[in-house]
C-alpha positions as CSV (number, residue, x, y, z in Angstrom):
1,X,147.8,79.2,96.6
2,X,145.8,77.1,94.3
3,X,142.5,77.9,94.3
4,X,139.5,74.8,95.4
5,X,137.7,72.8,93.3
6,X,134.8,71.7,94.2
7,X,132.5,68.5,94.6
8,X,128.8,68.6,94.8
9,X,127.8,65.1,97.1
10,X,124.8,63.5,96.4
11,X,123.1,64.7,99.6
12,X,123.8,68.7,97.9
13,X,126.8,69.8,100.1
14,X,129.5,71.4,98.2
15,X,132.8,70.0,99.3
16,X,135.8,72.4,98.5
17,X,139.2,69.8,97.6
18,X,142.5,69.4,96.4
19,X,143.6,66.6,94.5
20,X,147.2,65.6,93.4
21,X,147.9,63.0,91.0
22,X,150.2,60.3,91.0
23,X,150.4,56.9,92.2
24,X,148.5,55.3,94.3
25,X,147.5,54.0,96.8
26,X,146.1,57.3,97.0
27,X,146.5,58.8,100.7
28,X,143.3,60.7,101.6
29,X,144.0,63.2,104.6
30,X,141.1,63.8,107.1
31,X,140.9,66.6,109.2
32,X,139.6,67.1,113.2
33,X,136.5,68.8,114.2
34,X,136.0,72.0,113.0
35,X,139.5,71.8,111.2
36,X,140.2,72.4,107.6
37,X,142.0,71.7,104.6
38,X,144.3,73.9,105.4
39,X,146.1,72.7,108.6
40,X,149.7,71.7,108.8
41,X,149.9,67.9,108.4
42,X,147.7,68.8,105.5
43,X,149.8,71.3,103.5
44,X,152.8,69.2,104.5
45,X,151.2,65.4,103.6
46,X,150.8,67.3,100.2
47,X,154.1,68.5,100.1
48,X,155.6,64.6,100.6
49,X,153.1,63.3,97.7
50,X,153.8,65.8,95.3
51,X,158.2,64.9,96.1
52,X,157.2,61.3,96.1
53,X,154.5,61.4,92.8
54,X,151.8,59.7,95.1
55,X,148.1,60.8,94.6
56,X,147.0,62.7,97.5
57,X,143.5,64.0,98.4
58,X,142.8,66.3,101.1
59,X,139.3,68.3,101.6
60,X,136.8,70.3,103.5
61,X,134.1,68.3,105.4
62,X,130.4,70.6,104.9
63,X,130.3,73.2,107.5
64,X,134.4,73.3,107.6
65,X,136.7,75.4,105.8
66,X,135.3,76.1,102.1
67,X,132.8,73.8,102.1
68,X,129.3,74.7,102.0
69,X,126.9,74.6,105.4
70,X,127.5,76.0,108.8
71,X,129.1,73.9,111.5
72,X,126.4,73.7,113.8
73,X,124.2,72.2,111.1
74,X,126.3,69.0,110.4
75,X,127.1,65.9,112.5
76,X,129.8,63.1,112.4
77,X,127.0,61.1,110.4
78,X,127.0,64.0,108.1
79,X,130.8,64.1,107.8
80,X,131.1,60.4,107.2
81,X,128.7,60.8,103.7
82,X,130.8,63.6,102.8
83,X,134.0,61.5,103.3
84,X,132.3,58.9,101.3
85,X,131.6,60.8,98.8
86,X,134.9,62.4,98.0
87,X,136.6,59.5,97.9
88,X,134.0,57.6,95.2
89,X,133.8,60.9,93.0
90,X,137.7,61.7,93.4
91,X,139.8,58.7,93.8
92,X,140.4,55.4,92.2
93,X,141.1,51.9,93.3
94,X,143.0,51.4,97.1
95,X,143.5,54.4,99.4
96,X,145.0,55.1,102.7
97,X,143.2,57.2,105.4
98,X,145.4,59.4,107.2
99,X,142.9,60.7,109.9
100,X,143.6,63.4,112.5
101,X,141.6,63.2,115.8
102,X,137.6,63.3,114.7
103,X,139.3,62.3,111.3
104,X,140.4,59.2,113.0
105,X,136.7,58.2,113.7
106,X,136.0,59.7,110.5
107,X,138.9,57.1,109.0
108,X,137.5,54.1,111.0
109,X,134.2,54.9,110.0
110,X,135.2,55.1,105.8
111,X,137.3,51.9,106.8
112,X,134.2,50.2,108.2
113,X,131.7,51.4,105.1
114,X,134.4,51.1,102.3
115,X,136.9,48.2,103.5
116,X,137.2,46.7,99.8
117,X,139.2,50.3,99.0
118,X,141.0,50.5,101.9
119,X,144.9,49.5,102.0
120,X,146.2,50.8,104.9
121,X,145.2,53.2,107.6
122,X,147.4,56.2,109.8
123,X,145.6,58.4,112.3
124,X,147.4,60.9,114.4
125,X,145.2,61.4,118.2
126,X,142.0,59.3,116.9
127,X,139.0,60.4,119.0
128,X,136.5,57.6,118.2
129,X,133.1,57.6,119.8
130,X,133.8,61.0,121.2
131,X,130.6,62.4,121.2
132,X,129.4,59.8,123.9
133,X,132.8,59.0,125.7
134,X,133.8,62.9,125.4
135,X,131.3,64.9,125.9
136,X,128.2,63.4,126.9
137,X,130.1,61.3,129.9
138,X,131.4,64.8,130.8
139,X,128.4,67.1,130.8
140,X,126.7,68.1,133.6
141,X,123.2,67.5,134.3
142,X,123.0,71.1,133.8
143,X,124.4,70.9,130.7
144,X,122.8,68.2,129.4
145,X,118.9,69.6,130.3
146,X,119.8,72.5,128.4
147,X,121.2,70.5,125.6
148,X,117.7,69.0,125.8
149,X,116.0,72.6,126.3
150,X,117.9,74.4,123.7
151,X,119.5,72.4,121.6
152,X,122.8,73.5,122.2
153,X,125.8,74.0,124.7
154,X,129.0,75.7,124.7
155,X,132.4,74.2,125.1
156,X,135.9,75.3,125.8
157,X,138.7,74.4,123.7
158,X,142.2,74.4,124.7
159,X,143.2,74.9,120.5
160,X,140.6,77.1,119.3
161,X,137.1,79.2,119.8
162,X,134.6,77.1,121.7
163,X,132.5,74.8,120.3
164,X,129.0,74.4,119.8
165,X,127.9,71.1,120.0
166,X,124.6,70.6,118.9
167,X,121.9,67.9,120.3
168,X,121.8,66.3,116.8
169,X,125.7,66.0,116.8
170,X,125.3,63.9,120.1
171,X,122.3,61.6,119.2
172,X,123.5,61.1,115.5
173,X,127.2,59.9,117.3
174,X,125.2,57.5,118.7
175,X,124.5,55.9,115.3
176,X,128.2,56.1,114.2
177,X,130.0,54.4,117.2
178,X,132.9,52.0,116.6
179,X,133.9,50.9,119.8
180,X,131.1,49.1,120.7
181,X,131.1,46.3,118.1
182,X,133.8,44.9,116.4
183,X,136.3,46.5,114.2
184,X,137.8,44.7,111.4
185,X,141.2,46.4,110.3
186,X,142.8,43.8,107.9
187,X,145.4,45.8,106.5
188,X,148.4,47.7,108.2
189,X,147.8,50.1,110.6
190,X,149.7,52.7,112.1
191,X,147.8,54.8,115.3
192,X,150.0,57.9,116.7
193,X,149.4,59.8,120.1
194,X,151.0,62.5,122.1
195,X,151.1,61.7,125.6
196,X,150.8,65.6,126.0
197,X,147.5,65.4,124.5
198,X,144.6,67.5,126.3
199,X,142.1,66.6,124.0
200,X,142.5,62.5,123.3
201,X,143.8,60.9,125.8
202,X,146.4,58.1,125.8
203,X,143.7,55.8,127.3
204,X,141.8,56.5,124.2
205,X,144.3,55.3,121.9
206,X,145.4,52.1,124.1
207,X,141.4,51.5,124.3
208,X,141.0,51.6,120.1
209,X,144.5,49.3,119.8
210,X,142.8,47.0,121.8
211,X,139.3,46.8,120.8
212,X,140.7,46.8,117.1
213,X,141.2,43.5,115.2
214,X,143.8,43.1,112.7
215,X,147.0,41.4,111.6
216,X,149.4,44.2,111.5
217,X,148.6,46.9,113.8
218,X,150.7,49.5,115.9
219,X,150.6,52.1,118.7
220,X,153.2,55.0,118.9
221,X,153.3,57.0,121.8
222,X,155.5,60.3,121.5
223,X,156.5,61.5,124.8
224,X,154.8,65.7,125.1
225,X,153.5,65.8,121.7
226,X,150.3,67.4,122.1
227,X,147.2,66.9,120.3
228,X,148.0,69.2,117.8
229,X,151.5,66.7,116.5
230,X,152.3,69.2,114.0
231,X,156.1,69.9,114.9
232,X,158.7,69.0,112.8
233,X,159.5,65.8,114.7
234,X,155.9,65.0,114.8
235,X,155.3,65.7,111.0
236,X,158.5,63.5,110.0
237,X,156.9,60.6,112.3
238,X,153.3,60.8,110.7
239,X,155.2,60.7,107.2
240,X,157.7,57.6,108.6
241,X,154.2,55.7,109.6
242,X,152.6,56.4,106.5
243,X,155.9,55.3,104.4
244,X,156.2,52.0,106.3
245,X,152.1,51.2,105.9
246,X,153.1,52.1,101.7
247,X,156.1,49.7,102.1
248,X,153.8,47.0,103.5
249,X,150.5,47.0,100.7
250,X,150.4,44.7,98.3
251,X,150.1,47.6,95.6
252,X,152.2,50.2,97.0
């Protein structure tokens, strides 16, 4: 395994990354919530560039993977500079988000802040606005006072150890909602989503195709995927959306 490299962001987080050259536009692969660099549609999104010479970047948010900070410490607002940042510091000229559940906010977010660099846009079981439509809708009143008392509560996942999602994690979501205002997406787009999915539901993804503005814009449901859409058929169809977005940009 190659070993990271890594960037320091102007705000002092350390992000680890791996970079492959090639052509661009250069897909940039962002990860879920509490994910890493590592993941399958990762690994195998570097795979295709390297076969196809395309530049491909993938990396660990802070508090994720190899990347400096603890988890608890960070927040999608957090996330969103580090995102930023890797992609001034490491790439050049248009790119194409591929974002994976939080990396789909994360993608919408970088296509909001950055839209002058952005050519295209995949994301695989988005979870915009989560924070407020996921878990603060859900929480309890319990919950939620000792969010306020403590700072913290503890959630069950159906893919991995609980989480721990923080009180700043909730009121800095707050700051970074998208589907509240509108959402310019003038540039092909290609949104998956399992209808297996326990984590992002299919209402979700209709909700973000229709709040979303753009000229070219698709929703594939795939009948039981689930959220993680890392089988083989699910890998070949991320790659088949990212292809036909390539086939469609002006500079692919």
């Amino acid at each position: 395994m190659t070993e990271h490299a890594f960037l320091e962001t102007p705000q002092g987080r350390k992000l680890a990354y791996h970079l492959t050259e090639g052509r661009g536009p250069c897909t940039v692969f962002l990860g879920g919530l509490k994910s890493d660099m590592q993941g399958t549609k990762a690994i195998f999104l570097e795979q295709w560039a390297r076969r196809e010479g395309r530049a491909f970047l993938r990396f660990d948010y802070s508090g994720h993977g190899d990347s400096s900070g603890e988890f608890t410490d960070g927040c999608i607002g957090d996330w969103a500079e580090d995102t930023q940042a890797a992609v001034n510091a490491l790439t050049r000229g248009k790119i194409i988000p591929v974002g994976s559940s939080m990396g789909g906010w994360q993608s919408l977010l970088l296509c909001r802040a950055m839209s002058d660099r952005i050519a295209g846009l995949v994301t695989i079981a988005a979870a915009p606005d989560f924070t407020e439509d996921g878990y603060w809708a859900s929480f309890t009143d319990a919950q939620k006072r000792l969010l306020q008392d403590t700072g913290q509560v503890e959630l069950p996942s159906d893919y991995m150890e609980p989480y721990i999602i923080t009180r700043r994690m909730i009121e800095d979501g707050r700051d970074q909602l998208v589907l509240r205002t509108p959402l310019l997406l003038p540039f092909p787009v290609r949104f998956l989503q399992g209808t297996a999915d326990t984590a992002v539901s299919v209402a979700t993804a209709v909700r973000l195709l229709d709040h979303a503005q753009g000229p070219d814009m698709q929703l594939q449901l795939v009948k039981d995927a689930d959220h993680r859409f890392s089988d083989d058929t699910c890998l070949a169809l991320m790659v088949d959306a990212l292809e036909d977005v390539l086939g469609r940009c002006w500079n692919a």
